[in-house]
Legacy VTK file of the C-alpha trace (Angstrom):
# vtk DataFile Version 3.0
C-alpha trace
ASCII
DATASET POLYDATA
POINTS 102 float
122.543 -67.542 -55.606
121.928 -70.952 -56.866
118.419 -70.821 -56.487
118.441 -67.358 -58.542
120.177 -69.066 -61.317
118.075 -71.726 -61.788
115.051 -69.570 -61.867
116.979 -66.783 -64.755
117.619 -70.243 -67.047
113.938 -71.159 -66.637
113.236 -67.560 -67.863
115.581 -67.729 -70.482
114.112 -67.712 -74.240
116.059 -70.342 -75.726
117.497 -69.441 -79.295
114.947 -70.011 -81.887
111.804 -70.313 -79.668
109.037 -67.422 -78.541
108.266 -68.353 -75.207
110.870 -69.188 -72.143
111.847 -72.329 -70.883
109.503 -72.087 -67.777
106.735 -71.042 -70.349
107.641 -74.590 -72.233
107.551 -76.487 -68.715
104.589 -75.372 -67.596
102.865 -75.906 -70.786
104.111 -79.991 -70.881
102.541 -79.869 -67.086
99.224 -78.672 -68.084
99.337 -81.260 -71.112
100.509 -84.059 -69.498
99.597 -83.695 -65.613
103.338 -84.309 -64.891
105.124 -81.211 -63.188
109.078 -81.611 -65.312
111.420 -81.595 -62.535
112.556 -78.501 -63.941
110.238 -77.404 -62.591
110.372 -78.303 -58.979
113.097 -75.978 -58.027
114.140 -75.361 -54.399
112.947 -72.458 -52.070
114.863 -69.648 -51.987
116.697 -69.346 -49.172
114.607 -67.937 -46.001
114.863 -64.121 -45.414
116.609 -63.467 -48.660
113.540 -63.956 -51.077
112.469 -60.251 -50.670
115.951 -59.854 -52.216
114.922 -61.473 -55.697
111.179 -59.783 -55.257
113.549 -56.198 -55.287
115.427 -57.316 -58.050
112.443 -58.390 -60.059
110.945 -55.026 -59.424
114.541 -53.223 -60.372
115.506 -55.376 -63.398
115.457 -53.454 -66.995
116.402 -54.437 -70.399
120.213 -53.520 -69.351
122.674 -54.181 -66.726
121.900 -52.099 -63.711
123.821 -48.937 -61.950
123.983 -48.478 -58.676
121.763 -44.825 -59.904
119.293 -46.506 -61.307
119.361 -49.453 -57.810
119.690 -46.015 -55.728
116.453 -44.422 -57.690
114.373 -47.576 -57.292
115.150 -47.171 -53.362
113.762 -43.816 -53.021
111.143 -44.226 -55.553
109.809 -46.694 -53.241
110.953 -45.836 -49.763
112.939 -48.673 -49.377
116.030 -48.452 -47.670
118.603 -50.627 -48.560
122.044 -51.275 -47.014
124.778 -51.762 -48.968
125.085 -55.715 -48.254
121.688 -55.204 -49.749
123.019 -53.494 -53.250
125.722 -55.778 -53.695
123.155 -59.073 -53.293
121.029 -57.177 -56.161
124.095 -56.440 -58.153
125.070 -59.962 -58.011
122.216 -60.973 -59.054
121.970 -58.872 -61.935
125.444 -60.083 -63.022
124.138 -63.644 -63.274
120.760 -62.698 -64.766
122.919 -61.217 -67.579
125.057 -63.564 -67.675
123.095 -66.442 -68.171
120.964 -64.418 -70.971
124.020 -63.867 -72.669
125.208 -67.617 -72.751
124.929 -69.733 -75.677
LINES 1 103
102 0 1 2 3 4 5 6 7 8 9 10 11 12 13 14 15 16 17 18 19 20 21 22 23 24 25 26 27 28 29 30 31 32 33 34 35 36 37 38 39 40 41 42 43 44 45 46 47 48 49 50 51 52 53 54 55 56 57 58 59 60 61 62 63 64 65 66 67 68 69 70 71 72 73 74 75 76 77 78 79 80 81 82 83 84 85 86 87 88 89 90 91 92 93 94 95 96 97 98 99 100 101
């Protein structure tokens, strides 16, 4: 879940800016040649990334329901357990809750 964090506060717009904090990075890389070490974030961990690609995929302008999650899954044939869900809900917790912080 670390890793997931990390990446939701480099996508975060900070207050009074347009573009995200990973949008920022990238641009001070491109001017400068340096990569930030913001930037050089860890791997997520192996056989969970698919995880965070579902999420991605799932993620709205709201919190998620388990309708909505359950929707997605038939929408696009995937079947997911419920260890599954509850790894996507968590993440959505944290997404919001790290878009909501100060």
């Amino acid at each position: 879940m670390d890793w997931a964090c990390c990446q939701f506060q480099l996508d975060k717009i900070p207050k009074g800016c347009k573009e995200s904090l990973r949008q920022q990075l990238t641009q001070v890389q491109r001017t400068t040649g340096i990569t930030p070490s913001e930037l050089k974030t860890e791997q997520p961990p192996e056989g969970l990334d698919y995880l965070f690609h579902y999420y991605r995929e799932i993620r709205g302008t709201e919190p998620l329901t388990f309708i909505e999650i359950q929707n997605w899954s038939q929408l696009t044939r995937r079947n997911v357990s419920a260890w599954e869900v509850s790894v996507i809900r968590a993440l959505d917790i944290n997404f919001w809750a790290i878009q909501n912080a100060d």
